[in-house]
C-alpha positions in Angstrom: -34.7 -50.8 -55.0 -33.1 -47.6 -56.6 -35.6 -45.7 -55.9 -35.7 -46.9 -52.1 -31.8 -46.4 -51.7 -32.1 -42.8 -53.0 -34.7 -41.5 -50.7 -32.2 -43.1 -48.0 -29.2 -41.2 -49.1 -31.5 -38.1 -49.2 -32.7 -38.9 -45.8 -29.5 -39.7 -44.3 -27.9 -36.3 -46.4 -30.9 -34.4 -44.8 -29.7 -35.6 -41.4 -26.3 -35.0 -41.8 -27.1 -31.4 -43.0 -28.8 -31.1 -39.7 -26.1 -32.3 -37.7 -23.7 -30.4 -39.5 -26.2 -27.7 -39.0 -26.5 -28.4 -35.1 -22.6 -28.4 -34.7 -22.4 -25.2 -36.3 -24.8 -23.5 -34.1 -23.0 -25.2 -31.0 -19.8 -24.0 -32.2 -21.0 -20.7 -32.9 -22.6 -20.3 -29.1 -18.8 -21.7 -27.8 -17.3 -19.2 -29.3 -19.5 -16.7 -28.3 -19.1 -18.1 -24.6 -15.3 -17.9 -24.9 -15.0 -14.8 -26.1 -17.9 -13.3 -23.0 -15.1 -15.3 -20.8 -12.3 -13.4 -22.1 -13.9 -10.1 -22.0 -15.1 -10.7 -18.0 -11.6 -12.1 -17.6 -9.6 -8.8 -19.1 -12.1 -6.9 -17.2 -11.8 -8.6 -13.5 -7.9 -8.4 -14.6 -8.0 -4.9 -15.5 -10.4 -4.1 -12.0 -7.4 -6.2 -10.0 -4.7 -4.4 -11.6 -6.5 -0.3 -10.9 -7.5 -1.4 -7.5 -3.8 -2.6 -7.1 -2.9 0.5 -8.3 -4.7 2.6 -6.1 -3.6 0.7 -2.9 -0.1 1.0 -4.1 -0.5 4.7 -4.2 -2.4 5.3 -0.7 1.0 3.0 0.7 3.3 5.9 -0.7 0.8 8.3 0.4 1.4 6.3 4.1 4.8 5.9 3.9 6.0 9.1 2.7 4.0 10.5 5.4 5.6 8.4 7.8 9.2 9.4 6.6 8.0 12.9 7.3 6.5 11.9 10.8 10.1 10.4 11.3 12.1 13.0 10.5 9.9 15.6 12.1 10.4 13.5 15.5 14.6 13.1 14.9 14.4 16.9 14.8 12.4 17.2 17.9 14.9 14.7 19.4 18.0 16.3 18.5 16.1 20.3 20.0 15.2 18.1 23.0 18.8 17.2 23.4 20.5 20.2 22.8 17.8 22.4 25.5 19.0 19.1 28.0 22.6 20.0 27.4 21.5 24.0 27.5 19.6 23.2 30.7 22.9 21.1 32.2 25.2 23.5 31.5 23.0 26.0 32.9 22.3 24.0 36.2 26.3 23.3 36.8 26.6 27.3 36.5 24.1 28.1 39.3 25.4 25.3 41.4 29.0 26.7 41.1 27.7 30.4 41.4 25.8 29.3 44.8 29.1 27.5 45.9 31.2 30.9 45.4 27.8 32.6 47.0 27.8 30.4 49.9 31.6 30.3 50.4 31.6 34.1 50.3 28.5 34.3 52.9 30.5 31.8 54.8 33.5 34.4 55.0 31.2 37.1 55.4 30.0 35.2 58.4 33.5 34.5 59.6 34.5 38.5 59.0 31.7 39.2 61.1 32.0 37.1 63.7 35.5 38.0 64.6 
């Protein structure tokens, strides 16, 4: 009987040491699992973050060109403007130099006539 209950405590200590055994492994390949996981997740975060990155700096590239685009076109504007004003002031000069013109023709004429 002694003899028969010790070969089943060796037995059942042999399959313990095996499960014990198993669970390590397991454990061992989880943790090896996590920590591939964590490296794929830092790099996918670290991909997301330069690509971020990079679009950020082709919108200031954009939009400081588009400031200058701006600004370039206010100053065209405001030239535009002034050469209208130029141009108005210039026209109501010839119109009131051909009214003096054509009143002075018309006394011309009237000289004449008489």
């Amino acid at each position: 009987q002694l003899h028969l209950t010790t070969s089943e405590k060796n037995e059942l200590a042999r399959c313990l040491q095996m499960v014990q055994n198993q669970l390590q492994e397991k454990e061992r390949e989880i943790k090896r699992e996590i920590s591939e996981y964590k490296d794929r997740l830092l790099q996918a975060e670290k991909e997301h973050q330069d690509a971020l990155t990079e679009a950020n700096q082709k919108n200031e590239i954009e939009i400081e060109a588009c400031h200058e685009k701006i600004s370039s076109l206010e100053h065209f504007i405001c030239s535009q403007k002034l050469e209208i004003e130029h141009l108005k002031s210039n026209k109501e000069q010839l119109n009131n130099s051909l009214k003096e013109a054509n009143q002075s023709l018309g006394e011309l004429l009237k000289t004449k006539v008489r």
